[in-house]
PDB file with SEQRES, HELIX, SHEET and CRYST1 records, atoms N, CA, C and O in Angstrom:
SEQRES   1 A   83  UNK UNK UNK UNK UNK UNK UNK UNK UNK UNK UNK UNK UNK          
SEQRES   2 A   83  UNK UNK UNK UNK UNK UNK UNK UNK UNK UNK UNK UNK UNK          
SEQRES   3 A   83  UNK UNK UNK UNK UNK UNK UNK UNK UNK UNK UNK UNK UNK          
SEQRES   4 A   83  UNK UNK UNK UNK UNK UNK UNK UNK UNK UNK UNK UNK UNK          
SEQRES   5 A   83  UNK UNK UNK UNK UNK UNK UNK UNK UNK UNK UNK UNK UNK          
SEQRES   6 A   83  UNK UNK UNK UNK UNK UNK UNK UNK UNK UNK UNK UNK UNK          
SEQRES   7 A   83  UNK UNK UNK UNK UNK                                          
HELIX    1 AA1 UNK A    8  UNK A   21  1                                  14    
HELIX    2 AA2 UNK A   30  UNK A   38  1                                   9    
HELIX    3 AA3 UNK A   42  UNK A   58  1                                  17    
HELIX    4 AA4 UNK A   68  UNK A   79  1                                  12    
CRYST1    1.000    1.000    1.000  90.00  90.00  90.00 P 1           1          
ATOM      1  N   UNK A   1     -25.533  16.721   6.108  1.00  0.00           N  
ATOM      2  CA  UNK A   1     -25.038  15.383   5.859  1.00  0.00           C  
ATOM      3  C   UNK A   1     -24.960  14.636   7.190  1.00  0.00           C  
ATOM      4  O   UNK A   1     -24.469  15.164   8.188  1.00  0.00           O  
ATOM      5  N   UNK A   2     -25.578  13.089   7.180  1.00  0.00           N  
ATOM      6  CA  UNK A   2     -25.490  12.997   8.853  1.00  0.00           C  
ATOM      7  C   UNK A   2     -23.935  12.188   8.492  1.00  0.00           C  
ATOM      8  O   UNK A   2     -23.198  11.888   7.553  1.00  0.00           O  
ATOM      9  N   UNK A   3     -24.069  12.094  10.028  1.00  0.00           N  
ATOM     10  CA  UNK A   3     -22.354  11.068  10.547  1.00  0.00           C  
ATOM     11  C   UNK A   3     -22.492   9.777  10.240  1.00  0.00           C  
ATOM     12  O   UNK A   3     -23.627   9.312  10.349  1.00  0.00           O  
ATOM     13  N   UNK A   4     -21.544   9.009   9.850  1.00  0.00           N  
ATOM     14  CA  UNK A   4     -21.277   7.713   9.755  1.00  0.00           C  
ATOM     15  C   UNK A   4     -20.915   7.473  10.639  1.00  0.00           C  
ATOM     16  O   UNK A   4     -20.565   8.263  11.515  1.00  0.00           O  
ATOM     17  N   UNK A   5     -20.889   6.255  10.676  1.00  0.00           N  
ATOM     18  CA  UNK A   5     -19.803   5.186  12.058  1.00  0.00           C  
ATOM     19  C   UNK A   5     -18.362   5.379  11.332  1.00  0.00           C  
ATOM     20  O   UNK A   5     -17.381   5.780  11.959  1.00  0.00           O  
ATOM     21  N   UNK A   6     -18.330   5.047   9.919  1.00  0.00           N  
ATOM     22  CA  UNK A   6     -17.071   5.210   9.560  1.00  0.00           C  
ATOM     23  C   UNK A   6     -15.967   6.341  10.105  1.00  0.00           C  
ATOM     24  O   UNK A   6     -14.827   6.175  10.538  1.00  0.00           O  
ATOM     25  N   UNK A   7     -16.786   7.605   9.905  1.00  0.00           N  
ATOM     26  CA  UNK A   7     -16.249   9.018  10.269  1.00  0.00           C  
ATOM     27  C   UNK A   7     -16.164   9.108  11.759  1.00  0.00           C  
ATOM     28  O   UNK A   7     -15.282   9.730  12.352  1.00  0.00           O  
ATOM     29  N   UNK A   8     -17.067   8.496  12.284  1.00  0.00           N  
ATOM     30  CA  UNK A   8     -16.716   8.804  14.084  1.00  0.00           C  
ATOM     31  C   UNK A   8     -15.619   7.802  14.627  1.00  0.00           C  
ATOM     32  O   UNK A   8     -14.941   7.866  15.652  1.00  0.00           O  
ATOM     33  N   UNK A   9     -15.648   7.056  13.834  1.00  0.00           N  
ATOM     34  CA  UNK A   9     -14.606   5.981  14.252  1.00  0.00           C  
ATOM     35  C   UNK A   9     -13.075   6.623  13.676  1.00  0.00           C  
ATOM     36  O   UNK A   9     -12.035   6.199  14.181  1.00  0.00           O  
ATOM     37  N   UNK A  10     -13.041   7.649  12.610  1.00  0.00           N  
ATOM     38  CA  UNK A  10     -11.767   8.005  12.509  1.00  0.00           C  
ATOM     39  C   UNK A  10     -11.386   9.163  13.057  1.00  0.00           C  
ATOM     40  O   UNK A  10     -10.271   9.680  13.121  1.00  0.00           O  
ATOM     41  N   UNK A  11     -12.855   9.660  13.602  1.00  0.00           N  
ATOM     42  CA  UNK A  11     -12.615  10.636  14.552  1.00  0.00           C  
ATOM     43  C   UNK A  11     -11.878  10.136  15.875  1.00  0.00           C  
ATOM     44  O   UNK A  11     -10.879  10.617  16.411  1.00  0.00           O  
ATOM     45  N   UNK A  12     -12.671   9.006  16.265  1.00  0.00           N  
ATOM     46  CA  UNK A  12     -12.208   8.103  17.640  1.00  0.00           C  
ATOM     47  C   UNK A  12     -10.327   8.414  17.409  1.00  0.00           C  
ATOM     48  O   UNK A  12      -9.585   9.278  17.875  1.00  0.00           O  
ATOM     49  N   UNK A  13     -10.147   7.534  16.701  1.00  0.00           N  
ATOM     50  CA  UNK A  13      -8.480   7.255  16.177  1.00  0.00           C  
ATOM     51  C   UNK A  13      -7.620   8.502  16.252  1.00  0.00           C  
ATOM     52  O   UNK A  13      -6.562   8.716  16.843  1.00  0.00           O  
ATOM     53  N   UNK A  14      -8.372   9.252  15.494  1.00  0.00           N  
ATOM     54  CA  UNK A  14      -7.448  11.149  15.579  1.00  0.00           C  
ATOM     55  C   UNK A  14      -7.142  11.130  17.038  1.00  0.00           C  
ATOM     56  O   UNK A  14      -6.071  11.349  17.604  1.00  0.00           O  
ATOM     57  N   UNK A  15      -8.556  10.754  17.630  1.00  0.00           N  
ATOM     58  CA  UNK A  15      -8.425  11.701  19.075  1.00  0.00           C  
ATOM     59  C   UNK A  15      -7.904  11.063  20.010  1.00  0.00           C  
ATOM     60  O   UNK A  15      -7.418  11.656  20.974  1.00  0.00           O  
ATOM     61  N   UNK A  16      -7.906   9.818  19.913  1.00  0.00           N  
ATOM     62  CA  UNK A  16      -6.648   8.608  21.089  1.00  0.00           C  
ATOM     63  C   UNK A  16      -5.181   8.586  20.354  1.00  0.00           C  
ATOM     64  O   UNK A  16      -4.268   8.174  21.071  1.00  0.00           O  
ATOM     65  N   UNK A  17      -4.880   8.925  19.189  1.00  0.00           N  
ATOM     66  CA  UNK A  17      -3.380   9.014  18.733  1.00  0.00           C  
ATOM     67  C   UNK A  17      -3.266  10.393  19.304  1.00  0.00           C  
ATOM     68  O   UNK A  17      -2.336  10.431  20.110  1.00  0.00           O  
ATOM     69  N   UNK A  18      -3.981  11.719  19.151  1.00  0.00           N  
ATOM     70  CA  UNK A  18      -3.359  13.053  19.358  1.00  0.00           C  
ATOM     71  C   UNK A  18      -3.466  13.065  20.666  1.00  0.00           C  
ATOM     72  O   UNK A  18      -2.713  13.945  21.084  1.00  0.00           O  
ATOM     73  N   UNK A  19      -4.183  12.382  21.791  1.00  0.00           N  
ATOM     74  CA  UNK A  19      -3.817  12.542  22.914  1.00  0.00           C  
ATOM     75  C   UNK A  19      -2.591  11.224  23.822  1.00  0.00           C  
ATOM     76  O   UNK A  19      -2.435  11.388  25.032  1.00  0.00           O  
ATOM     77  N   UNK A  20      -2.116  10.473  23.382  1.00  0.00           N  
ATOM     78  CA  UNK A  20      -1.593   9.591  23.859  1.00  0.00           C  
ATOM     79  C   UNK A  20      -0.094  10.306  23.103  1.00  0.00           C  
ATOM     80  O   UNK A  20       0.974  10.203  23.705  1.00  0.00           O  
ATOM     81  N   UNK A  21      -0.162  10.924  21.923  1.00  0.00           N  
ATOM     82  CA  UNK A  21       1.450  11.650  21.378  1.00  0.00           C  
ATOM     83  C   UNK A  21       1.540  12.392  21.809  1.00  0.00           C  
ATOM     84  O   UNK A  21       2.544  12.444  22.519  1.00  0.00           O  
ATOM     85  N   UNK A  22       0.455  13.850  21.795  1.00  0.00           N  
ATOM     86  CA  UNK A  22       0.974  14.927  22.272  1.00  0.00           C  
ATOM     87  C   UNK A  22       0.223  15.421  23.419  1.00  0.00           C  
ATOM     88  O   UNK A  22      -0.066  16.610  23.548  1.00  0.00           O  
ATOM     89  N   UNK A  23      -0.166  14.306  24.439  1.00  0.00           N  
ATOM     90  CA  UNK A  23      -0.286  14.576  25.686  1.00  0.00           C  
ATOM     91  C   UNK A  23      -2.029  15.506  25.658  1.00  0.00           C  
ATOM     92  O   UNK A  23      -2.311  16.068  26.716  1.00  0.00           O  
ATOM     93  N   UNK A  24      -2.929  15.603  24.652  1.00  0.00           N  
ATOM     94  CA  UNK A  24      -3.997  15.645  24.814  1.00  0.00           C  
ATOM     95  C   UNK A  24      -4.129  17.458  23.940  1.00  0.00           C  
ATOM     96  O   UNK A  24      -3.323  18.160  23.329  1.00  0.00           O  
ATOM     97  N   UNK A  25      -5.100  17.554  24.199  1.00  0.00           N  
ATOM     98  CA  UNK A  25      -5.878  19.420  23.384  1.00  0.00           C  
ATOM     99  C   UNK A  25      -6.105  19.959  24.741  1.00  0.00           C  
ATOM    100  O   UNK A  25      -6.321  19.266  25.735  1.00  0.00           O  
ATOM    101  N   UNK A  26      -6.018  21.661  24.696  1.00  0.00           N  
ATOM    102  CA  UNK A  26      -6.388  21.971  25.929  1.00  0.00           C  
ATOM    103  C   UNK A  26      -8.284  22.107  26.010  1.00  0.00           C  
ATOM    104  O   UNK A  26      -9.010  22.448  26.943  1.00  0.00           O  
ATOM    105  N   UNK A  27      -8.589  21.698  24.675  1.00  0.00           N  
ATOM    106  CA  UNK A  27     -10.214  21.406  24.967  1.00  0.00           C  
ATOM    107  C   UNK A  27     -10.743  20.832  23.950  1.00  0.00           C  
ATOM    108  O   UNK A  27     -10.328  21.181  22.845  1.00  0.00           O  
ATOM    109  N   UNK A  28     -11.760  19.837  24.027  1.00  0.00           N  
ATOM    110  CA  UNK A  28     -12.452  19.096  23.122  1.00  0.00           C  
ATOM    111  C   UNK A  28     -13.010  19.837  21.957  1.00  0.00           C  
ATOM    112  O   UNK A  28     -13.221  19.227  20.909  1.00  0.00           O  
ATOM    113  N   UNK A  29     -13.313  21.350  22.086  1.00  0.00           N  
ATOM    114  CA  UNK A  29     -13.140  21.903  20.523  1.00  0.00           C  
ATOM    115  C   UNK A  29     -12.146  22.372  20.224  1.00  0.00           C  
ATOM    116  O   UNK A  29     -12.047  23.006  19.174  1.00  0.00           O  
ATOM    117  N   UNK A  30     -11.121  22.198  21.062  1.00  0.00           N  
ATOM    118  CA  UNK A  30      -9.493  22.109  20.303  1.00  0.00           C  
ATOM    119  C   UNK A  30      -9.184  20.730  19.333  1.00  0.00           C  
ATOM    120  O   UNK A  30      -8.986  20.656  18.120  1.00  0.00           O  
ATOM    121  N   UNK A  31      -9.221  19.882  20.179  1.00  0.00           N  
ATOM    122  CA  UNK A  31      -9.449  19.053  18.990  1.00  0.00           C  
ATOM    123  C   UNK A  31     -10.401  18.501  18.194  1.00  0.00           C  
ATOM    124  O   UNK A  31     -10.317  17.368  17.720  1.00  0.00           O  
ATOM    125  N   UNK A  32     -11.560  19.471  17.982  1.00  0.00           N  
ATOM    126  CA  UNK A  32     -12.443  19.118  16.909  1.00  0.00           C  
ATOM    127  C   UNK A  32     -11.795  20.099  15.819  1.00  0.00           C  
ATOM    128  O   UNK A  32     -11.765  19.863  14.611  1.00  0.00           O  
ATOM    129  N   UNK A  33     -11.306  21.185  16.421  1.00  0.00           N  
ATOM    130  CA  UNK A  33     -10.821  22.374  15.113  1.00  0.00           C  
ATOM    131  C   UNK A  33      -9.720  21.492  14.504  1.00  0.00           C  
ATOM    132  O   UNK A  33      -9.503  21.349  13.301  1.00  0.00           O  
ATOM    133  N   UNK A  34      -8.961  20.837  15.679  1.00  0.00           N  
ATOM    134  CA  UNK A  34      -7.634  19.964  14.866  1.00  0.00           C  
ATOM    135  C   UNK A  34      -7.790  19.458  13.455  1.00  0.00           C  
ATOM    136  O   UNK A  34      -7.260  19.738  12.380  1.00  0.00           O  
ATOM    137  N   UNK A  35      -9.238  18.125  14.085  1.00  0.00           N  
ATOM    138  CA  UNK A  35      -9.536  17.062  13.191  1.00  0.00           C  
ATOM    139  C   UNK A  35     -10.145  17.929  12.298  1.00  0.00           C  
ATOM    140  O   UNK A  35      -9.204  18.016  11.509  1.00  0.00           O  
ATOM    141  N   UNK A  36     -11.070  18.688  11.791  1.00  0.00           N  
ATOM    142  CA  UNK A  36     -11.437  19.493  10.930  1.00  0.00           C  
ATOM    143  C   UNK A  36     -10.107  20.143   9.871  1.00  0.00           C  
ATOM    144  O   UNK A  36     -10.288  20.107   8.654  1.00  0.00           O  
ATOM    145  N   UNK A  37      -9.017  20.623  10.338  1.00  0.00           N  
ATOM    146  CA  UNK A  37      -7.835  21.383   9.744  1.00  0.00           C  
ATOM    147  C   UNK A  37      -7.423  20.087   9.108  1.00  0.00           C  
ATOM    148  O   UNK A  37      -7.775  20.070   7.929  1.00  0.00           O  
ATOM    149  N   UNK A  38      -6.735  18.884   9.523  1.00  0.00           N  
ATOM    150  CA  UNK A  38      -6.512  17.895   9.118  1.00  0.00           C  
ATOM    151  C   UNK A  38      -7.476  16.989   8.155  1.00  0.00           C  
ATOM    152  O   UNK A  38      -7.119  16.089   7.395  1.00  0.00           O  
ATOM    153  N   UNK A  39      -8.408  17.335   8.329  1.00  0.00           N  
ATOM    154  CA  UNK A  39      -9.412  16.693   7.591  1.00  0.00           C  
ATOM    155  C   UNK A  39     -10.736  17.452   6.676  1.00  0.00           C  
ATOM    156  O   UNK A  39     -11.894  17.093   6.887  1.00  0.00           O  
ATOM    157  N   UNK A  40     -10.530  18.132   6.029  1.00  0.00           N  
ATOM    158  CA  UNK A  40     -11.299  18.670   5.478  1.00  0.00           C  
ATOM    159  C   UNK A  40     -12.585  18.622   4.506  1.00  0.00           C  
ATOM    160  O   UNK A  40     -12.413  18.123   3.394  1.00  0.00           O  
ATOM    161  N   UNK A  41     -13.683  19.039   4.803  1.00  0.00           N  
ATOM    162  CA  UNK A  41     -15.035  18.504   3.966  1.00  0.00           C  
ATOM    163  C   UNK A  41     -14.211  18.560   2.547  1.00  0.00           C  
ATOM    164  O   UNK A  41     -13.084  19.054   2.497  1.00  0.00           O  
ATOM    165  N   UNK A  42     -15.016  17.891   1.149  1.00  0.00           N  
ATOM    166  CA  UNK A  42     -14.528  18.345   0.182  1.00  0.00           C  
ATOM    167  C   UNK A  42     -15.154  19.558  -0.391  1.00  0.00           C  
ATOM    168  O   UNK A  42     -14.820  20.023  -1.481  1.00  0.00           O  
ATOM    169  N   UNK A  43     -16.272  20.168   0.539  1.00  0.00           N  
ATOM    170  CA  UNK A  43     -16.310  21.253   0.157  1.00  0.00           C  
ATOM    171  C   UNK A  43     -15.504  22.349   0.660  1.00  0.00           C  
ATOM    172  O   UNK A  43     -15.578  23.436   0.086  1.00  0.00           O  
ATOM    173  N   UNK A  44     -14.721  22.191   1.694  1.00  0.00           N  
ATOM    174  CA  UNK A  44     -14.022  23.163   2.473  1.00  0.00           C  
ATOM    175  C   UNK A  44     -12.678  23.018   1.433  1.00  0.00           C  
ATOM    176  O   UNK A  44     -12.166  24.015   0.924  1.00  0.00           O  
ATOM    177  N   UNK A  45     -12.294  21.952   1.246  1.00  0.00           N  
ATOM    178  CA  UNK A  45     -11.243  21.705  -0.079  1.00  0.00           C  
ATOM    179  C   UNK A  45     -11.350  22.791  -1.002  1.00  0.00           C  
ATOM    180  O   UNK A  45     -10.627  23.738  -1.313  1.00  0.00           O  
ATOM    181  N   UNK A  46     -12.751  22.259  -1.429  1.00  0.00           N  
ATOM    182  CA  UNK A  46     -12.863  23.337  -2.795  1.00  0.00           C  
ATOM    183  C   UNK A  46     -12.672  24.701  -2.376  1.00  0.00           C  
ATOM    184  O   UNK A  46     -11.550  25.181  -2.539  1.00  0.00           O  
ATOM    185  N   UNK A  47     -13.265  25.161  -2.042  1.00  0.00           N  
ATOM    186  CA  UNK A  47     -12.887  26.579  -1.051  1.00  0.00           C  
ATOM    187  C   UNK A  47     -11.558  27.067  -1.067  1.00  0.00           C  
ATOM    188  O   UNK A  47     -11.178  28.200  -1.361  1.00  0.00           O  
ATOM    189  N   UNK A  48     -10.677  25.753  -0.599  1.00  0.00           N  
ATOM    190  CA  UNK A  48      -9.467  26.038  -0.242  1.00  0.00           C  
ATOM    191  C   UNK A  48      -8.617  26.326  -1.465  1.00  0.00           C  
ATOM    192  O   UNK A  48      -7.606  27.006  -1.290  1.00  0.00           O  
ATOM    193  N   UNK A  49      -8.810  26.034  -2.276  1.00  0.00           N  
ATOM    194  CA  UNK A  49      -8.240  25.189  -3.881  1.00  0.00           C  
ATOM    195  C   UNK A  49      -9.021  26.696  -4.489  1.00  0.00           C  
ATOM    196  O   UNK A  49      -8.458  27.262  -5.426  1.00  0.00           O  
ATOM    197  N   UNK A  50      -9.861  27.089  -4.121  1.00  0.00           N  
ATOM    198  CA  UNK A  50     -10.330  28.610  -5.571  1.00  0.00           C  
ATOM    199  C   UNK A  50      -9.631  29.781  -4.271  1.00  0.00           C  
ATOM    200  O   UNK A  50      -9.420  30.849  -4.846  1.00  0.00           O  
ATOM    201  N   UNK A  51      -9.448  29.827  -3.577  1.00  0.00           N  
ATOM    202  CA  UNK A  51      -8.735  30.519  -2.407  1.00  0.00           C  
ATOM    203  C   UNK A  51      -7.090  30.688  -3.054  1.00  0.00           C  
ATOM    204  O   UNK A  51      -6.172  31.506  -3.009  1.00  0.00           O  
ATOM    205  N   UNK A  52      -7.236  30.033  -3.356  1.00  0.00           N  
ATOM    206  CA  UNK A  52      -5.153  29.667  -3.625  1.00  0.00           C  
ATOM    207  C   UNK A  52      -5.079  30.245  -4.898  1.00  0.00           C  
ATOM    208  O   UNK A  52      -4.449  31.272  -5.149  1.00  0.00           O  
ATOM    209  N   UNK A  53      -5.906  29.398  -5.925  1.00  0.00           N  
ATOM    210  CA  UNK A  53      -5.685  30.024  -7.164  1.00  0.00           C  
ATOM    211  C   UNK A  53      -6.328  31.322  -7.027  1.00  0.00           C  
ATOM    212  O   UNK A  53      -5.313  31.987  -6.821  1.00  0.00           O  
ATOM    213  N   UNK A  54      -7.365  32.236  -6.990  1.00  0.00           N  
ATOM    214  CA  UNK A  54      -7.068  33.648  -6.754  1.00  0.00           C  
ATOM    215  C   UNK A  54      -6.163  33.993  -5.962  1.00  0.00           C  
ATOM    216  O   UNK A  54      -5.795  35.040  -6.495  1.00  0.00           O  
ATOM    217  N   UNK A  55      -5.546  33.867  -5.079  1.00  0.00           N  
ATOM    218  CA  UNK A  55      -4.320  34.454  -4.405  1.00  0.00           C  
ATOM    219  C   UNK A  55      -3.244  34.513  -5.587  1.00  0.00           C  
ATOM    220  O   UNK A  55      -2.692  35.571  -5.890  1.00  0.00           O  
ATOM    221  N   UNK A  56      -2.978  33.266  -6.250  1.00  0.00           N  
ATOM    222  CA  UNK A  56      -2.430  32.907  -7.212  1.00  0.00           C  
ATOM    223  C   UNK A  56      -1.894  33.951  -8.670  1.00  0.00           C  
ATOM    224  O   UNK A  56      -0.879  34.337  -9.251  1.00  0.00           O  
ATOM    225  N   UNK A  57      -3.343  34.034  -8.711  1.00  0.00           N  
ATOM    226  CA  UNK A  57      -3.858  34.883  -9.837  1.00  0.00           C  
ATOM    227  C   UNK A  57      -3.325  36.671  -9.200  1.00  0.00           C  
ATOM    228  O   UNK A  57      -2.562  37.444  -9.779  1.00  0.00           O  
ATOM    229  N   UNK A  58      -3.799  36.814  -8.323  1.00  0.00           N  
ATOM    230  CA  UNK A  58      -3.405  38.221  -7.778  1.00  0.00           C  
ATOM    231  C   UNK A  58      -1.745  38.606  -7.987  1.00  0.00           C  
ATOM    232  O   UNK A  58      -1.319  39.709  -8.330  1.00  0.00           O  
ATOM    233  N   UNK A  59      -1.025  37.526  -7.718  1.00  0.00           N  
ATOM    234  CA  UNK A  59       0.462  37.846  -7.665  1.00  0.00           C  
ATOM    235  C   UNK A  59       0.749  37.373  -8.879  1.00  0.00           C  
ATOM    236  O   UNK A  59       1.971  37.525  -8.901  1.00  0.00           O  
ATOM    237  N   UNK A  60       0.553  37.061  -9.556  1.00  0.00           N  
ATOM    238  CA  UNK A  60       0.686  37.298 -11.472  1.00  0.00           C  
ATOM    239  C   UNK A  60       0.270  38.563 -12.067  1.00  0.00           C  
ATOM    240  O   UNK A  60       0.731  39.188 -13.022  1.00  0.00           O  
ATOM    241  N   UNK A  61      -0.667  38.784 -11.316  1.00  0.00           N  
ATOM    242  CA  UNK A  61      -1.163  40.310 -11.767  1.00  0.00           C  
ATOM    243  C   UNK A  61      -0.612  41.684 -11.112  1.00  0.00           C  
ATOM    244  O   UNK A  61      -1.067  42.814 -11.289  1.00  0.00           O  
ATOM    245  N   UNK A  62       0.621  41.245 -10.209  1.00  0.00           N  
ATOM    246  CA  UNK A  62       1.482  42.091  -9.780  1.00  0.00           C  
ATOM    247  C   UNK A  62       0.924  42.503  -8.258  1.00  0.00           C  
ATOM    248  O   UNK A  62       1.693  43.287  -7.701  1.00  0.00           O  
ATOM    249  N   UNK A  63      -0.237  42.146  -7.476  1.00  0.00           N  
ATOM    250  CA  UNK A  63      -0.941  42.201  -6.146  1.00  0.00           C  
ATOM    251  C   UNK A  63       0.391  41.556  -5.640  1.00  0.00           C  
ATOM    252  O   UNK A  63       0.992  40.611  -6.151  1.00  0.00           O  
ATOM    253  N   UNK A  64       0.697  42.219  -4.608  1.00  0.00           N  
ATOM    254  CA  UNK A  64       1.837  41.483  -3.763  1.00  0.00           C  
ATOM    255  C   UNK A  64       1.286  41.724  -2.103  1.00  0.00           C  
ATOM    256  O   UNK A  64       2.158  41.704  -1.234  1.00  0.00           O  
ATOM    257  N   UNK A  65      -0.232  41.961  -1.671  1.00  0.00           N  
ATOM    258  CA  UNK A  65      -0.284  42.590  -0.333  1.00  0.00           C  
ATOM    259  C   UNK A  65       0.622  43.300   0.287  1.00  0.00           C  
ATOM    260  O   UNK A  65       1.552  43.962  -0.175  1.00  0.00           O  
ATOM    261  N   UNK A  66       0.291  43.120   1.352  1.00  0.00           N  
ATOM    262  CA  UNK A  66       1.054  43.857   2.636  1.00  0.00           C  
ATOM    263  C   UNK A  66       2.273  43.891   3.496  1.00  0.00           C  
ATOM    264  O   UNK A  66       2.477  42.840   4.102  1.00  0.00           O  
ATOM    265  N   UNK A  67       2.840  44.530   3.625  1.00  0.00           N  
ATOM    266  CA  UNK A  67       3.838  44.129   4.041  1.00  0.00           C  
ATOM    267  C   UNK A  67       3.738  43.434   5.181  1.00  0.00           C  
ATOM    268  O   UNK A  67       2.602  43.408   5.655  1.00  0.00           O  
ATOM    269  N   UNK A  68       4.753  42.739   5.896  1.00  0.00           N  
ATOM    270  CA  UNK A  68       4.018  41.603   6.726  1.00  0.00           C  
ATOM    271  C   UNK A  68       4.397  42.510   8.268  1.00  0.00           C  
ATOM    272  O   UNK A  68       3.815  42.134   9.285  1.00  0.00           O  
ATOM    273  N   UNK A  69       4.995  43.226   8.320  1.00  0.00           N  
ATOM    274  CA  UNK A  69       5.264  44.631   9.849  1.00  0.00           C  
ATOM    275  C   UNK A  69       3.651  45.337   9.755  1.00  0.00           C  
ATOM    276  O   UNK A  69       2.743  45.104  10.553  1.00  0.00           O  
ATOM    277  N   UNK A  70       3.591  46.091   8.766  1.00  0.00           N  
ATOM    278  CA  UNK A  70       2.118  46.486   8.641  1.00  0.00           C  
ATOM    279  C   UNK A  70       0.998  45.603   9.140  1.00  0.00           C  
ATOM    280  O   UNK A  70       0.293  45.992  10.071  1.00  0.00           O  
ATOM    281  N   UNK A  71       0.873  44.856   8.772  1.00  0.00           N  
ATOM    282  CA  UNK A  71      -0.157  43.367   9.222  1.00  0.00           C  
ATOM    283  C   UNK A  71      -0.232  43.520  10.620  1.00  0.00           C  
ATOM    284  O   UNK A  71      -1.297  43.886  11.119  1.00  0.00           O  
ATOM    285  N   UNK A  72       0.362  43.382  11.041  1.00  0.00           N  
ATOM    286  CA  UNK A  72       1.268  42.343  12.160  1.00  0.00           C  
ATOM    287  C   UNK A  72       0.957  43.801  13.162  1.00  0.00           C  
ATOM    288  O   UNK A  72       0.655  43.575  14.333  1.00  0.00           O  
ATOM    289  N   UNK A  73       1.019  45.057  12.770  1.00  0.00           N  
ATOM    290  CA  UNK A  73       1.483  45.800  14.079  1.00  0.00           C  
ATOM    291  C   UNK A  73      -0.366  46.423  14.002  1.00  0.00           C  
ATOM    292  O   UNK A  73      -0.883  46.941  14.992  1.00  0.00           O  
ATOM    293  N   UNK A  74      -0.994  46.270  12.906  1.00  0.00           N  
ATOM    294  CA  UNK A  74      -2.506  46.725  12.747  1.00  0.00           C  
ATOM    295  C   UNK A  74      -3.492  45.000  13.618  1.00  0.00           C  
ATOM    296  O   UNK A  74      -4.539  44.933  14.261  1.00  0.00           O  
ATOM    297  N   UNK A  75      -2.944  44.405  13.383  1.00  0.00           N  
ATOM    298  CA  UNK A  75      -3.389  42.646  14.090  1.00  0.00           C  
ATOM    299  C   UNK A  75      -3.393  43.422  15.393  1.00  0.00           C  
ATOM    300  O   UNK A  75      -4.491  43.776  15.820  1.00  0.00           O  
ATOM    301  N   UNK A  76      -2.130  43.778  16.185  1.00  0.00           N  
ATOM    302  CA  UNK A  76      -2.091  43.506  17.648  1.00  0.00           C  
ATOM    303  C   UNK A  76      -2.930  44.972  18.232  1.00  0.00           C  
ATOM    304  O   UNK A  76      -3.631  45.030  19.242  1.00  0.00           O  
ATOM    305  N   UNK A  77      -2.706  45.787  17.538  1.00  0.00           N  
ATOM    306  CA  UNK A  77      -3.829  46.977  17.839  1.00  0.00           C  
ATOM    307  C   UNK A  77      -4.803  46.465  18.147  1.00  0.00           C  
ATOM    308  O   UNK A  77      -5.145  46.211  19.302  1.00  0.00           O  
ATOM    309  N   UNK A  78      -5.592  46.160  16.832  1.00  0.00           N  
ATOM    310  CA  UNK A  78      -7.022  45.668  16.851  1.00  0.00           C  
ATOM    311  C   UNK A  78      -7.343  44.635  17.592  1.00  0.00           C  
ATOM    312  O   UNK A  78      -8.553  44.485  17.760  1.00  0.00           O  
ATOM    313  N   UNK A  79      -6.641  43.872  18.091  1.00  0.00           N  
ATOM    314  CA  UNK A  79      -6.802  42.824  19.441  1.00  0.00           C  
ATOM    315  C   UNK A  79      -6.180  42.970  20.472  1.00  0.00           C  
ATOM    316  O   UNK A  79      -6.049  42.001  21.221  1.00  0.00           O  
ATOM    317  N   UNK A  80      -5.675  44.104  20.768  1.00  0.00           N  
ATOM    318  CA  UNK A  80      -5.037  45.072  21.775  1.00  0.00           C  
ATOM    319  C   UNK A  80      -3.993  43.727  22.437  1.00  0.00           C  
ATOM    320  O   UNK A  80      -4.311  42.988  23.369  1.00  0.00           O  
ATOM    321  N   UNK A  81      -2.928  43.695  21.791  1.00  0.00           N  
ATOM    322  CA  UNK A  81      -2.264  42.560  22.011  1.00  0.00           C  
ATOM    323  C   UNK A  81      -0.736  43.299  22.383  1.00  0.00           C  
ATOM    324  O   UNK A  81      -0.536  44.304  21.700  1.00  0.00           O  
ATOM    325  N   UNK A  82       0.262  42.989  23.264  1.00  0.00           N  
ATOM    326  CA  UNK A  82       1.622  43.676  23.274  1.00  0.00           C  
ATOM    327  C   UNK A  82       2.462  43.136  22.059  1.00  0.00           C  
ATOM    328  O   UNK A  82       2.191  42.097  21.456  1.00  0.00           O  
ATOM    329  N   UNK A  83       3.676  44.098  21.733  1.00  0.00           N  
ATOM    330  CA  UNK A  83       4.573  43.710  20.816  1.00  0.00           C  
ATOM    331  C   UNK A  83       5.119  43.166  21.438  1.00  0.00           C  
ATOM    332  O   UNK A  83       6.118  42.575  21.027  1.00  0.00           O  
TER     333      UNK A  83                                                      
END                                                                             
């Protein structure tokens, strides 16, 4: 899909409000990931929206994952991170 002027221009706006409030991104694909999170294709929507409802669906069906210590202490292993 190409770019509009419309879309770069509200890109413009994201990116002179988020740096004049919160003093700037520590890098220009910091704030492209921003404007992307905030702004989402409507296909990334959809995604997001059948994402939820199966999650949804899982904890009706009694799926409750992981405990969140388990997660959390297998995360910092695998990215060799300190507690």
């Amino acid at each position: 899909m190409a770019v509009t002027q419309e879309q770069i221009d509200k890109f413009h706006r994201f990116a002179s409000e988020h740096v004049s409030r919160r003093g700037g991104a520590s890098s220009l694909e910091e704030l492209i990931d921003l404007w992307q999170v905030e702004n989402p294709s409507p296909e990334q929507a959809r995604e997001d929206v059948l994402a939820v409802k199966a999650a949804l669906r899982d904890m009706e069906n009694g799926e409750r994952g992981r405990p969140w210590d388990e997660f959390a202490r297998e995360f910092r292993a695998h990215h060799d991170l300190a507690e």
